[in-house]
C-alpha positions as CSV (number, residue, x, y, z in Angstrom):
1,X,-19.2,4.5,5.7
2,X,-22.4,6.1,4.1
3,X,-22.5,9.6,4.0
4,X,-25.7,10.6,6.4
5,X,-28.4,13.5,4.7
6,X,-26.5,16.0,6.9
7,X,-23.1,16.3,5.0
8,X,-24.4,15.5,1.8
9,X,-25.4,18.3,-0.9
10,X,-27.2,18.3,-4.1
11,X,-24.5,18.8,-7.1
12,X,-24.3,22.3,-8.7
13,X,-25.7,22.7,-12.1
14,X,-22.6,21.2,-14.8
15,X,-22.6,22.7,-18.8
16,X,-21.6,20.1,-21.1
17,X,-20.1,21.4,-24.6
18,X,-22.1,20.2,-27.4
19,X,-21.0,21.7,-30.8
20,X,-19.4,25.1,-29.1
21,X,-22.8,25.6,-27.6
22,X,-22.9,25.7,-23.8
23,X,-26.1,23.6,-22.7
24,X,-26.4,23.2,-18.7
25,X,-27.4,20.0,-16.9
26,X,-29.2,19.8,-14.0
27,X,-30.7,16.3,-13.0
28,X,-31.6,16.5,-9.7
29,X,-35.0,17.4,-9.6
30,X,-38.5,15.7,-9.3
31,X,-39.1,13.2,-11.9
32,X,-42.7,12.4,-11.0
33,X,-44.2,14.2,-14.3
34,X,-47.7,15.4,-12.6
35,X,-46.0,17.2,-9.5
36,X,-45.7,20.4,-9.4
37,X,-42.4,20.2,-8.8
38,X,-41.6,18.4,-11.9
39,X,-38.5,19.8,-13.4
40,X,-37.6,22.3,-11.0
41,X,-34.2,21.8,-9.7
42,X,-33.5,20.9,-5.8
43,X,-31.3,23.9,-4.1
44,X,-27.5,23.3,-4.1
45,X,-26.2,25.6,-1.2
46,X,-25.6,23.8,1.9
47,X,-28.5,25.0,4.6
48,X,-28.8,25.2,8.3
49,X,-30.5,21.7,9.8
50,X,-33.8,21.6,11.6
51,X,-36.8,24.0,10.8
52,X,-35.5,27.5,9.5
53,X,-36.2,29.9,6.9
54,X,-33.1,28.7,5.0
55,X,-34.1,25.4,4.0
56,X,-35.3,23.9,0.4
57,X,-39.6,24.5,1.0
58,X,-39.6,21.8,-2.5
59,X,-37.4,18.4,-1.2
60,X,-35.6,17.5,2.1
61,X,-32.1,14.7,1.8
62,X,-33.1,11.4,2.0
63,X,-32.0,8.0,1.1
64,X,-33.8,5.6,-1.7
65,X,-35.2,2.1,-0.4
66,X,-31.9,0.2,0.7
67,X,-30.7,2.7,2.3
68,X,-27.3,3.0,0.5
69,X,-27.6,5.7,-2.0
70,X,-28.3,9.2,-1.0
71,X,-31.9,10.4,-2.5
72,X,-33.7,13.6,-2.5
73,X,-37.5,13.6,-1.5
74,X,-40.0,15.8,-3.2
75,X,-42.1,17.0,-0.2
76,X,-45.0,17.4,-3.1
77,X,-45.4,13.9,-4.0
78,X,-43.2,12.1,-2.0
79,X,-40.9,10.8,-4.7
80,X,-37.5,9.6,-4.5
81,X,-34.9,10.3,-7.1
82,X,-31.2,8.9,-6.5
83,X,-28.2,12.1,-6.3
84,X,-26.9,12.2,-9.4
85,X,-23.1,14.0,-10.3
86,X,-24.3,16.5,-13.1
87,X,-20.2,17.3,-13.9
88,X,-20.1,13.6,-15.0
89,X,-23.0,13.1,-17.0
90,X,-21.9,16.3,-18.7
91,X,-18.9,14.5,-19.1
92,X,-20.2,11.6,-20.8
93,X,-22.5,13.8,-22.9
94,X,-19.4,15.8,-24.2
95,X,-17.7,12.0,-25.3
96,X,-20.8,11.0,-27.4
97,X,-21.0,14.0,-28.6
98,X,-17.8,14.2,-29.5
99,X,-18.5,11.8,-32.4
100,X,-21.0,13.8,-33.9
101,X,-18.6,16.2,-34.8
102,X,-16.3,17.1,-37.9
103,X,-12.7,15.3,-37.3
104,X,-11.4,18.8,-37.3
105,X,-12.5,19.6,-33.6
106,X,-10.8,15.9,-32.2
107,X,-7.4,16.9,-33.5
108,X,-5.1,19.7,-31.7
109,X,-1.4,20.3,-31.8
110,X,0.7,17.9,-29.5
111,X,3.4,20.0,-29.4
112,X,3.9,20.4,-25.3
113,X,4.8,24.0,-24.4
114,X,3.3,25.5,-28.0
115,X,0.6,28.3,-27.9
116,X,-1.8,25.9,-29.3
117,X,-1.5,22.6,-27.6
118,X,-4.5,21.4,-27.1
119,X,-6.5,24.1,-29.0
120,X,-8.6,22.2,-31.4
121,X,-8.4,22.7,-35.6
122,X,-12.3,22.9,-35.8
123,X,-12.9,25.3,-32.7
124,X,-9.4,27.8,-34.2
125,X,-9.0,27.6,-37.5
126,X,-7.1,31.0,-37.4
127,X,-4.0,29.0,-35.7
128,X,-3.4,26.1,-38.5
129,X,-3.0,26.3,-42.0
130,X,-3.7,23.9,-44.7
131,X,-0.7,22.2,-45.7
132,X,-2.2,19.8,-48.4
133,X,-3.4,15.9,-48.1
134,X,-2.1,12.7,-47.1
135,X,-3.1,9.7,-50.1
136,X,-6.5,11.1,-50.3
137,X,-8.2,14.4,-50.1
138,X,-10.2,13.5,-46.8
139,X,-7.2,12.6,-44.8
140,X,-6.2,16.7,-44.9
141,X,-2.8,17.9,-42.9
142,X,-2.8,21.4,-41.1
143,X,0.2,22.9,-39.6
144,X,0.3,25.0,-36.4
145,X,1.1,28.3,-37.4
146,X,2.9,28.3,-34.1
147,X,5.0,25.9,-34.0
148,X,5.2,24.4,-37.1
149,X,4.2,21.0,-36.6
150,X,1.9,18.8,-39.2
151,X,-1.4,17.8,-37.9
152,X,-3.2,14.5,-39.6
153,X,-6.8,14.7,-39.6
154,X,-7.6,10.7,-40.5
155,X,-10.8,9.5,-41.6
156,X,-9.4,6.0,-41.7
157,X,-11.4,3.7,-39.3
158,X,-8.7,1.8,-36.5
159,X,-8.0,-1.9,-37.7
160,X,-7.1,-5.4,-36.0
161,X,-3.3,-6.0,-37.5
162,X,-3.4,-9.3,-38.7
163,X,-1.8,-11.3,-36.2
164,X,-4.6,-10.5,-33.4
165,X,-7.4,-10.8,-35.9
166,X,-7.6,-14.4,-34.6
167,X,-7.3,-13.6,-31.2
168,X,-10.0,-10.6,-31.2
169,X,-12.0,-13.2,-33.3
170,X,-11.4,-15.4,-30.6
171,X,-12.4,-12.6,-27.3
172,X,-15.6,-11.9,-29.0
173,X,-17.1,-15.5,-29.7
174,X,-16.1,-15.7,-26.2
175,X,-18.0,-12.8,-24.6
176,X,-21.0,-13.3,-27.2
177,X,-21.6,-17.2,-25.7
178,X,-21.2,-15.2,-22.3
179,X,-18.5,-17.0,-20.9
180,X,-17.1,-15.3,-17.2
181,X,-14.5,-13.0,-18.0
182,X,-11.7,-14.3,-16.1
183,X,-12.0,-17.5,-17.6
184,X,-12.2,-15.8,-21.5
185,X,-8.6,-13.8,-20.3
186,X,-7.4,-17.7,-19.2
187,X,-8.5,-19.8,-22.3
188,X,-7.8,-16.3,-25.2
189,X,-4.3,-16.4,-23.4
190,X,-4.7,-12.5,-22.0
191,X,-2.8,-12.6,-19.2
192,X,-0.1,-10.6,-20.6
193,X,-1.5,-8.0,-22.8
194,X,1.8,-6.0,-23.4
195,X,2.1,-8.6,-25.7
196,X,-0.5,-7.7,-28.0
């Protein structure tokens, strides 16, 4: 059952995390750029139906074409712009993002009921210590000053072991020649993938 204008609500404003620096995200809004209403941000507290002084003066709850997807419509220029969930696209922002930064802000200590579990090397360096290298100079070990546990910060890329080099070899002529996907899992022999 679709969700009618009258219990829906335009998402609060979400901060994504980019770097340690807060930066807010806020797409529901006008995206017609020659309104005046371009930009500005549709009300998020729930308001009292029917005329009042409590409603949003710039857009009113709608729904785009089809009917299936809750809109908001700028009373300006009349433009429709889909509900968007501003927590999740700040959510997805954070994971690219995420790659962008030094290898010392992925890794944390894992130790479950220690101070720092889940505190980050690059965001607290106070709580972990250098505690030399592993082979090579850029794959550096900390240790939680807490706990005592080793930390390997690993620049080495993932690999394919050998056996399922083959097999991934295999998947991706598959997907690239777009074969459907059940029959790739069928012919690549994916049906059980503990296997692998």
């Amino acid at each position: 059952m679709a969700m009618t204008p009258r219990t829906l609500r335009v998402p609060e404003t979400a901060n994504a995390r980019i770097l340690g620096d807060l930066f807010p995200i806020q797409t529901n809004h006008c995206r017609t750029p020659g309104c005046a209403n371009f930009g500005v941000p549709a009300r998020t507290k729930r308001g009292k139906t029917g005329p009042s002084r409590d409603r949003d003066l710039r857009y009113k709850l709608n729904s785009t074409a089809k009917g299936q997807e809750p809109a908001i419509e700028c009373k300006a220029c009349k433009g429709k712009g889909a509900i968007r969930s501003n927590a999740a696209i700040a959510e997805e922002v954070e994971r690219i993002a995420d790659y962008a930064r030094p290898l010392e802000y992925r890794y944390a200590c894992k130790t479950e009921g220690c101070a720092n579990f889940g505190l980050s090397i690059g965001e607290h360096r106070h709580l972990y210590g250098k505690y030399g290298y592993y082979k090579t100079p850029e794959n550096r070990i900390y240790r939680c000053k807490a706990c005592l546990r080793r930390v390997l910060v690993s620049h080495k890329a993932p690999r394919i072991h050998a056996r399922n080099q083959s097999l991934a070899a295999d998947v991706f002529s598959r997907i690239a020649n777009k074969s459907p996907m059940r029959r790739t899992v069928e012919g690549a022999k994916l049906n059980n993938w503990r296997d692998y």
